[in-house]
N, CA, C and O atoms as CSV, one atom per row, in Angstrom:
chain,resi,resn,atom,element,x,y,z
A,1,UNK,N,N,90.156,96.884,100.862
A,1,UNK,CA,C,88.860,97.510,100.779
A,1,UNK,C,C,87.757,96.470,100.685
A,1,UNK,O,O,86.562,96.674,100.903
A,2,UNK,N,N,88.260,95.460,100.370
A,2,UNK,CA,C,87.070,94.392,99.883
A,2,UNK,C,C,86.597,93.537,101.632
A,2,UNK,O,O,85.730,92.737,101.984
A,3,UNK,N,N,87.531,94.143,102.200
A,3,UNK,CA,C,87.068,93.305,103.849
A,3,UNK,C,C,86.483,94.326,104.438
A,3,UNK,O,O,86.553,94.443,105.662
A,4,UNK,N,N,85.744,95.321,103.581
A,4,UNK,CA,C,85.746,96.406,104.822
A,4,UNK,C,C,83.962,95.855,105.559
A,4,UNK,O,O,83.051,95.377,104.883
A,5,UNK,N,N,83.933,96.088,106.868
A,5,UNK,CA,C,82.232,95.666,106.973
A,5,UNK,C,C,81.164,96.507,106.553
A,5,UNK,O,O,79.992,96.133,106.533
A,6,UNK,N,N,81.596,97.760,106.180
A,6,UNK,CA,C,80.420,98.570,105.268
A,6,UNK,C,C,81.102,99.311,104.493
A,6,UNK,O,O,82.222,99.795,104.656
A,7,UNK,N,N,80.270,99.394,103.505
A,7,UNK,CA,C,80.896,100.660,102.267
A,7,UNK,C,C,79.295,100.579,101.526
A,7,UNK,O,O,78.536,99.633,101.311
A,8,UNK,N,N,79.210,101.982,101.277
A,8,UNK,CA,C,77.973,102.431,100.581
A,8,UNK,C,C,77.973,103.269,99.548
A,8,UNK,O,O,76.917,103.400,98.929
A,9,UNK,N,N,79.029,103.939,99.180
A,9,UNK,CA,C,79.203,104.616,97.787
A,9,UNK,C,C,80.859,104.238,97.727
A,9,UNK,O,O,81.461,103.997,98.773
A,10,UNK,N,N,81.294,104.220,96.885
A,10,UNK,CA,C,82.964,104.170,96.210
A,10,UNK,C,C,82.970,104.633,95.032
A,10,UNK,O,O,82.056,104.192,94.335
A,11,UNK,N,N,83.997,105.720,94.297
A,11,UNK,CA,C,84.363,106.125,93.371
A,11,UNK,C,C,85.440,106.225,92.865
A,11,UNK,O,O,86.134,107.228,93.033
A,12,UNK,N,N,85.873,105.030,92.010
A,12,UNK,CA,C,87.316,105.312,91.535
A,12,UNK,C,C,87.447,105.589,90.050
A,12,UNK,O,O,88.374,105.179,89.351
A,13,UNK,N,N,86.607,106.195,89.711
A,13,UNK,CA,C,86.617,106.672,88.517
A,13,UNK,C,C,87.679,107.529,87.421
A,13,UNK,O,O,87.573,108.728,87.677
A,14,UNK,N,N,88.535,107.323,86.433
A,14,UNK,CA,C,89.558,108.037,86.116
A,14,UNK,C,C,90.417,108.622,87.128
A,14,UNK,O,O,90.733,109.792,87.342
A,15,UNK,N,N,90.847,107.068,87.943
A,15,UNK,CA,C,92.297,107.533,88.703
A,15,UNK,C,C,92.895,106.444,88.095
A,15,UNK,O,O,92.671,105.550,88.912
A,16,UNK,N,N,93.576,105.899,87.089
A,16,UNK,CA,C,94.545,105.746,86.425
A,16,UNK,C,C,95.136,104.112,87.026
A,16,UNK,O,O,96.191,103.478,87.034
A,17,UNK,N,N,93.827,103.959,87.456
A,17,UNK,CA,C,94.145,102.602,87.863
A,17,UNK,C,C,94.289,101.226,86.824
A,17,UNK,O,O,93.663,101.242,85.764
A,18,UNK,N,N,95.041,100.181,87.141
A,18,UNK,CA,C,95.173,98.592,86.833
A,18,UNK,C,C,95.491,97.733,87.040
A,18,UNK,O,O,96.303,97.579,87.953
A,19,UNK,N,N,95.058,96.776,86.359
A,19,UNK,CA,C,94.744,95.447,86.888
A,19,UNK,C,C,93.905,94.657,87.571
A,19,UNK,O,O,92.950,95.246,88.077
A,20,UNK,N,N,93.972,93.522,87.735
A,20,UNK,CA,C,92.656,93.164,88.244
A,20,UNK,C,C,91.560,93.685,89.148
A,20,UNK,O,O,92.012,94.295,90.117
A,21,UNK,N,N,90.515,93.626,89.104
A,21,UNK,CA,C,89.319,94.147,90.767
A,21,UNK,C,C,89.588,93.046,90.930
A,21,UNK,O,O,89.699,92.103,90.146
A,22,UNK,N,N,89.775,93.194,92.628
A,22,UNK,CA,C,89.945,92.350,93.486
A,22,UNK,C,C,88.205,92.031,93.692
A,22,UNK,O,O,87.373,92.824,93.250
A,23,UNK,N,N,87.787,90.677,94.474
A,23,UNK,CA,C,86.674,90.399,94.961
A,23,UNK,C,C,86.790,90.548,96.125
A,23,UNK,O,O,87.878,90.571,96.699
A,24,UNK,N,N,85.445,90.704,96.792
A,24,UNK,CA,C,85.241,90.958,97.757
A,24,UNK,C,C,83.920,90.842,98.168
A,24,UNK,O,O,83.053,90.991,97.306
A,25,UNK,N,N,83.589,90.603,99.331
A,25,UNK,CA,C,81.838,91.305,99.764
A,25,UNK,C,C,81.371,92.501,99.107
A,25,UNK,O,O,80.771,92.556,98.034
A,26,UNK,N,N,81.781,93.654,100.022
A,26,UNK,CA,C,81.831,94.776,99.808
A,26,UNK,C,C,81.576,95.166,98.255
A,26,UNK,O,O,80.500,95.528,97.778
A,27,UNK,N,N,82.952,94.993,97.499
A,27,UNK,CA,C,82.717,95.411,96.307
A,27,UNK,C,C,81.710,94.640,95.486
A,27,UNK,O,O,81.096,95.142,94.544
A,28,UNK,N,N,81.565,93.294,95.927
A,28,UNK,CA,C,80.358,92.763,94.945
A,28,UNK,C,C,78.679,93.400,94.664
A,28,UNK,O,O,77.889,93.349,93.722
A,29,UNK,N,N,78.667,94.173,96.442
A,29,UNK,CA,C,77.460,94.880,96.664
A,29,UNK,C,C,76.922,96.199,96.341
A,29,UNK,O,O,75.762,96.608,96.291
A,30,UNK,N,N,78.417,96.948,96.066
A,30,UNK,CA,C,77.767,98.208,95.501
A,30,UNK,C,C,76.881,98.635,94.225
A,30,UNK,O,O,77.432,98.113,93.256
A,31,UNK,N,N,75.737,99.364,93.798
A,31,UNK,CA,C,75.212,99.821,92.961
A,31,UNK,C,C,75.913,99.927,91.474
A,31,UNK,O,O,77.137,100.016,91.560
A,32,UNK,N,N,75.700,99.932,90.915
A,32,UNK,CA,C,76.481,100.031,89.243
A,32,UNK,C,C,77.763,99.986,89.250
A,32,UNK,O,O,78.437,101.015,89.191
A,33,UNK,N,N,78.375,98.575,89.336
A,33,UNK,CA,C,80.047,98.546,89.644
A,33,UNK,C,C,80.449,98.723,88.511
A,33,UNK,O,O,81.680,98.704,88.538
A,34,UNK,N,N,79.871,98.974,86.991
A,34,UNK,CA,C,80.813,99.404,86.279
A,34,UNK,C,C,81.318,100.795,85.743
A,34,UNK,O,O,82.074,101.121,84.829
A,35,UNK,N,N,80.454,101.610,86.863
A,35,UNK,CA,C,80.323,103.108,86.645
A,35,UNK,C,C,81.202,104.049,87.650
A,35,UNK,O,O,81.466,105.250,87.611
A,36,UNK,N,N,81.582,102.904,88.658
A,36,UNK,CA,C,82.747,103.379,89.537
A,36,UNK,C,C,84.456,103.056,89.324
A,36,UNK,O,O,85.412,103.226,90.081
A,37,UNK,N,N,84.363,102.592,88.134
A,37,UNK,CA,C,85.710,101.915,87.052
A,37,UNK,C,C,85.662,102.945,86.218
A,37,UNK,O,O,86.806,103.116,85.796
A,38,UNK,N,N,84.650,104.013,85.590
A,38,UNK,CA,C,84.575,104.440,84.656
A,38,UNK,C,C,86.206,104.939,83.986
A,38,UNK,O,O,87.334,105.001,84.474
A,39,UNK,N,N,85.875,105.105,83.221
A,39,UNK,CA,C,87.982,105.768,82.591
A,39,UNK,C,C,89.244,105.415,83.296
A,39,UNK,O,O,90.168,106.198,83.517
A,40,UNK,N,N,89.176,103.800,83.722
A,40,UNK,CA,C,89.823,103.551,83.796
A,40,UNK,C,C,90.747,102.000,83.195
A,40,UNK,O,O,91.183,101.034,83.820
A,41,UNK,N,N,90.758,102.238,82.195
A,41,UNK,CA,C,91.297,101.770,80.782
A,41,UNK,C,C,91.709,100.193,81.291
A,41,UNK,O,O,91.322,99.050,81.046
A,42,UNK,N,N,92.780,100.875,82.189
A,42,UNK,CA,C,93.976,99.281,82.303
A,42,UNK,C,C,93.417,98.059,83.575
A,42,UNK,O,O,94.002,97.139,84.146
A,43,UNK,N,N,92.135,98.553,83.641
A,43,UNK,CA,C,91.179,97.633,85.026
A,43,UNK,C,C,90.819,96.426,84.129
A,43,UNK,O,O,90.436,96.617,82.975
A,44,UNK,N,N,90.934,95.233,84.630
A,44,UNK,CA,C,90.454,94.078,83.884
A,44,UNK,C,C,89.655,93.194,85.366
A,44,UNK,O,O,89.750,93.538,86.544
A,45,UNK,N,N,89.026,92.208,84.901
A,45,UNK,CA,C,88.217,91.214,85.359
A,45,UNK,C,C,86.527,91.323,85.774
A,45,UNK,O,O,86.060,92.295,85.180
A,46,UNK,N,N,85.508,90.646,86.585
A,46,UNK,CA,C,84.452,91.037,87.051
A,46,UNK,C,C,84.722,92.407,87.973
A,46,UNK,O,O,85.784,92.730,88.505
A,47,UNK,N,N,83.380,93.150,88.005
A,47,UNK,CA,C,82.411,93.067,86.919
A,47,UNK,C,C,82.633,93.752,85.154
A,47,UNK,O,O,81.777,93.712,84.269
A,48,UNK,N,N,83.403,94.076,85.095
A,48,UNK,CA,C,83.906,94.994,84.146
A,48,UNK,C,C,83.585,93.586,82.903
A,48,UNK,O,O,83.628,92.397,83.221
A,49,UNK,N,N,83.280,94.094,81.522
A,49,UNK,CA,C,83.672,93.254,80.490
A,49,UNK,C,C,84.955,92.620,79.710
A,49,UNK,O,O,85.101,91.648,78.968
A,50,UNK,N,N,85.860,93.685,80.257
A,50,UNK,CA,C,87.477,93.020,79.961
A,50,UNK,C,C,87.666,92.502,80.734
A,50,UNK,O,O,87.291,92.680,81.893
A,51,UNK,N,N,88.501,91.470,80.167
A,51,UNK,CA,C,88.957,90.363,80.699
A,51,UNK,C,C,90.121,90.173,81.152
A,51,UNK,O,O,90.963,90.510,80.320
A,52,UNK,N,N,90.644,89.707,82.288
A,52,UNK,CA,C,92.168,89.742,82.611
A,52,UNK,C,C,93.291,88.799,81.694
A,52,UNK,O,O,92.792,87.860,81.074
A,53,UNK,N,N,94.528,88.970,81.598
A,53,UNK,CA,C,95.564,87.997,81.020
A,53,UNK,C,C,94.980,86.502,82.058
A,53,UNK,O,O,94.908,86.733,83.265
A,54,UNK,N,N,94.651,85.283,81.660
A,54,UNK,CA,C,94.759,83.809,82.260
A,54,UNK,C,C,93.159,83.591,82.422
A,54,UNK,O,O,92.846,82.595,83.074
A,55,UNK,N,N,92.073,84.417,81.898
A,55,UNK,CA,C,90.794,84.180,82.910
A,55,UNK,C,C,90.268,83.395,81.682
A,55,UNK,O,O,89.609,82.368,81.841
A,56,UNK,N,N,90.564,83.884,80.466
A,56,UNK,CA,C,89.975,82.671,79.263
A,56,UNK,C,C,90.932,81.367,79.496
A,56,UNK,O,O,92.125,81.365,79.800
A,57,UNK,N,N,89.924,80.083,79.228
A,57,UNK,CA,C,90.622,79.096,79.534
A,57,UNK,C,C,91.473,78.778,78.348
A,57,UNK,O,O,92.629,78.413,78.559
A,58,UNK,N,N,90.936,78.898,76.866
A,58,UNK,CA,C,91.494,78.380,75.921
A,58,UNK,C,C,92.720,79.470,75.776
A,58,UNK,O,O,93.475,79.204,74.841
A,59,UNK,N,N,93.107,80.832,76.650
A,59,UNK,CA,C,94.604,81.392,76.819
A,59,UNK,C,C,95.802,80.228,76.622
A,59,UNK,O,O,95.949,79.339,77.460
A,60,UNK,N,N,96.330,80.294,75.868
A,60,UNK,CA,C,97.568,80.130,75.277
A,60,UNK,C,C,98.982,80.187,76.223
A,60,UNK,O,O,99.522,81.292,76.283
A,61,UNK,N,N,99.638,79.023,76.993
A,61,UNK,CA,C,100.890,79.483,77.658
A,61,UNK,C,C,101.587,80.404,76.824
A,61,UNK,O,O,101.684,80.442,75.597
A,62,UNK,N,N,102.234,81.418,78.049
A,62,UNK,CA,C,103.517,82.076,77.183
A,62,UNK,C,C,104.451,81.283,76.246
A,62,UNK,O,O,104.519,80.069,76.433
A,63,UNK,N,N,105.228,81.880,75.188
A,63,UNK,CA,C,106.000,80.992,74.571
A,63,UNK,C,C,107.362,81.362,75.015
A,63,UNK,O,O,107.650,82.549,75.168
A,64,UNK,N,N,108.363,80.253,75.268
A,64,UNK,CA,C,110.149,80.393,75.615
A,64,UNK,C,C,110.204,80.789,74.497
A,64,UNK,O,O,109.577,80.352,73.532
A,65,UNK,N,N,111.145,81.862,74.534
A,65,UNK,CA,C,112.279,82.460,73.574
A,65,UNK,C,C,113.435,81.860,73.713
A,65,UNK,O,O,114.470,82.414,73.343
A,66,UNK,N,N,113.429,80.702,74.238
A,66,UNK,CA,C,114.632,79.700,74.233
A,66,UNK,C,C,115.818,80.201,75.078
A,66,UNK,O,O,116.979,79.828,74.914
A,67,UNK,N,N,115.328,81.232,76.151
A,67,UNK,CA,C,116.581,81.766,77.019
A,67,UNK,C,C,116.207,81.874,78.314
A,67,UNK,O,O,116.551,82.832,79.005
A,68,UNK,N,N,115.070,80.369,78.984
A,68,UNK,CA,C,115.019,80.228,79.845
A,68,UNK,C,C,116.086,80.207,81.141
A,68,UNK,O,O,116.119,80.865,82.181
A,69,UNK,N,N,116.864,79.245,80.646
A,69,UNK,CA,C,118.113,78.581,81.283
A,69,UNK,C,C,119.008,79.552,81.704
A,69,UNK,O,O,119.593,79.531,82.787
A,70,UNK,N,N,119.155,80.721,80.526
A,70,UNK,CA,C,120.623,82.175,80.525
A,70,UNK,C,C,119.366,83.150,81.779
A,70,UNK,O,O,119.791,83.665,82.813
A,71,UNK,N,N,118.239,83.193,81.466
A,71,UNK,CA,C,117.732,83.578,82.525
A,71,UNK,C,C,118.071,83.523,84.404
A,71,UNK,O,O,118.637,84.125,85.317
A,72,UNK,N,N,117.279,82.380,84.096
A,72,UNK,CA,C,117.772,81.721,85.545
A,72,UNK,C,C,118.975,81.976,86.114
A,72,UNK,O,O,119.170,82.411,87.249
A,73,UNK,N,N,120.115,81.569,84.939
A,73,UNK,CA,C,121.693,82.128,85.762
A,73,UNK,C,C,121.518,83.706,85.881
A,73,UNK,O,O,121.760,84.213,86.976
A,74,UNK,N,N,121.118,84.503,84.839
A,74,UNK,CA,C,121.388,85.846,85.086
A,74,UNK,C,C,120.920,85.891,86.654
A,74,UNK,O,O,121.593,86.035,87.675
A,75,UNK,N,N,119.355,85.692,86.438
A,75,UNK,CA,C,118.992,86.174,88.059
A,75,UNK,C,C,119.348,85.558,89.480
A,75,UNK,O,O,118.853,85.884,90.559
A,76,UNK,N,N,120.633,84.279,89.157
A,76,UNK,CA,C,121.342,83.745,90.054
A,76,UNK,C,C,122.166,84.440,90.164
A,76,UNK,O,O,122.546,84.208,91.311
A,77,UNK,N,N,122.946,85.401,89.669
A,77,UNK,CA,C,124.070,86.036,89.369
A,77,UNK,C,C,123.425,87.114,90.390
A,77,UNK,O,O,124.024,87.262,91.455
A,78,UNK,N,N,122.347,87.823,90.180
A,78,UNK,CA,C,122.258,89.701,90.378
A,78,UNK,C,C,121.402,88.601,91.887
A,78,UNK,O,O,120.516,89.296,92.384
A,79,UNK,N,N,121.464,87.698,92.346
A,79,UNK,CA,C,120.669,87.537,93.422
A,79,UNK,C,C,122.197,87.253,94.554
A,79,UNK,O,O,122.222,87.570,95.744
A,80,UNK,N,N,122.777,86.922,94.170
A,80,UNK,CA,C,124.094,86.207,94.705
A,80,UNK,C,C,124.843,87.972,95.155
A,80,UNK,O,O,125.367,88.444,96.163
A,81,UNK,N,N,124.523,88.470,93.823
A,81,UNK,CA,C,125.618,90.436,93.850
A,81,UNK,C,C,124.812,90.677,95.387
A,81,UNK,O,O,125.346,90.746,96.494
A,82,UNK,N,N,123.493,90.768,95.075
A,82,UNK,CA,C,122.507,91.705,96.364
A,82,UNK,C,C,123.045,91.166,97.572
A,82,UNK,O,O,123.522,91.935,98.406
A,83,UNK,N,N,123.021,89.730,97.793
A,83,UNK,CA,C,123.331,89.404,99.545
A,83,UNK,C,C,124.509,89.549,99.394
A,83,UNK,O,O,124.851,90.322,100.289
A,84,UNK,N,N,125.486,89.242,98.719
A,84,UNK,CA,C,126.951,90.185,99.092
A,84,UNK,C,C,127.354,91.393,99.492
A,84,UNK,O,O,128.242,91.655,100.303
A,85,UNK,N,N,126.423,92.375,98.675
A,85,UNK,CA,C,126.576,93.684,98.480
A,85,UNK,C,C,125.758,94.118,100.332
A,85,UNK,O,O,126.081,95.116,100.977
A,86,UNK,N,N,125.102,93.457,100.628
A,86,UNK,CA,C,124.067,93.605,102.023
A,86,UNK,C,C,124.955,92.927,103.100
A,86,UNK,O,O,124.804,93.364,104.241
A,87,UNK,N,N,125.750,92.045,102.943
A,87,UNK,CA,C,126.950,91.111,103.715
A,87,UNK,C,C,127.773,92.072,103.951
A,87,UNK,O,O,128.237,92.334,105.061
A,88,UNK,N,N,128.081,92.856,102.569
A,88,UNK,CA,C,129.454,93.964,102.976
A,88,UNK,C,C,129.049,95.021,103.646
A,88,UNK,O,O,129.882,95.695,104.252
A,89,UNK,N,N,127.687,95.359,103.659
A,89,UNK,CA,C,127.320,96.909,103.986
A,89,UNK,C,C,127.357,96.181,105.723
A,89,UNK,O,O,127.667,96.991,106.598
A,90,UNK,N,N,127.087,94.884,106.133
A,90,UNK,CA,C,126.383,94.847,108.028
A,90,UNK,C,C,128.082,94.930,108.208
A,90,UNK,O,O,128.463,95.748,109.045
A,91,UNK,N,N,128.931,94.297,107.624
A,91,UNK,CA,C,130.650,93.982,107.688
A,91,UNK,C,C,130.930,95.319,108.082
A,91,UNK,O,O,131.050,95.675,109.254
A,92,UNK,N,N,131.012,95.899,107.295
A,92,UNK,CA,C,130.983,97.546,107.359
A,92,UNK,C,C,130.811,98.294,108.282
A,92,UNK,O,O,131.625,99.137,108.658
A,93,UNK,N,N,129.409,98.014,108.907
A,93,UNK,CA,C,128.485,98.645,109.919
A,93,UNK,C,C,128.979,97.903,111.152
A,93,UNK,O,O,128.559,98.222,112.264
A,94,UNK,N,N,129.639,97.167,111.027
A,94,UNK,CA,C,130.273,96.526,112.347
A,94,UNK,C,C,131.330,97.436,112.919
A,94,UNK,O,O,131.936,97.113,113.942
């Protein structure tokens, strides 16, 4: 929406939207951009006054729970199951 070459009214008001507003032309230009966010709670960044997770600088890295490493293998493990499980289904389909 933010590439569009015209837009002159937009209303996304209490549709249950979140996460960041994207930038754009478009959206930078419309009339009262914080009245077309209205009730919608989980929207963060410009123009809105909440702020997204990373946009303050003095934000704090996440902290390890010390199960980086068991991570990584888990999702080596369930990544290794999927292309097998997709290997057996074309095997199959042969």
């Amino acid at each position: 929406m933010s590439t569009l070459p015209s837009l002159s009214y937009l209303n996304l008001s209490f549709n249950n939207l979140s996460g960041r507003i994207p930038k754009g032309n478009q959206l930078q230009t419309l009339e009262n951009p914080t009245s077309i966010y209205a009730g919608d709670v989980q929207l963060c960044g410009d123009p809105l006054p909440k702020k997204c997770p990373g946009d303050d600088d003095s934000a704090q890295p996440p902290t390890s729970n010390g199960h980086g490493d068991e991570d990584q293998e888990e999702d080596k493990k369930e990544k290794m199951l999927f292309y097998f499980i997709i290997l057996a289904g074309y095997a199959t389909g042969l």
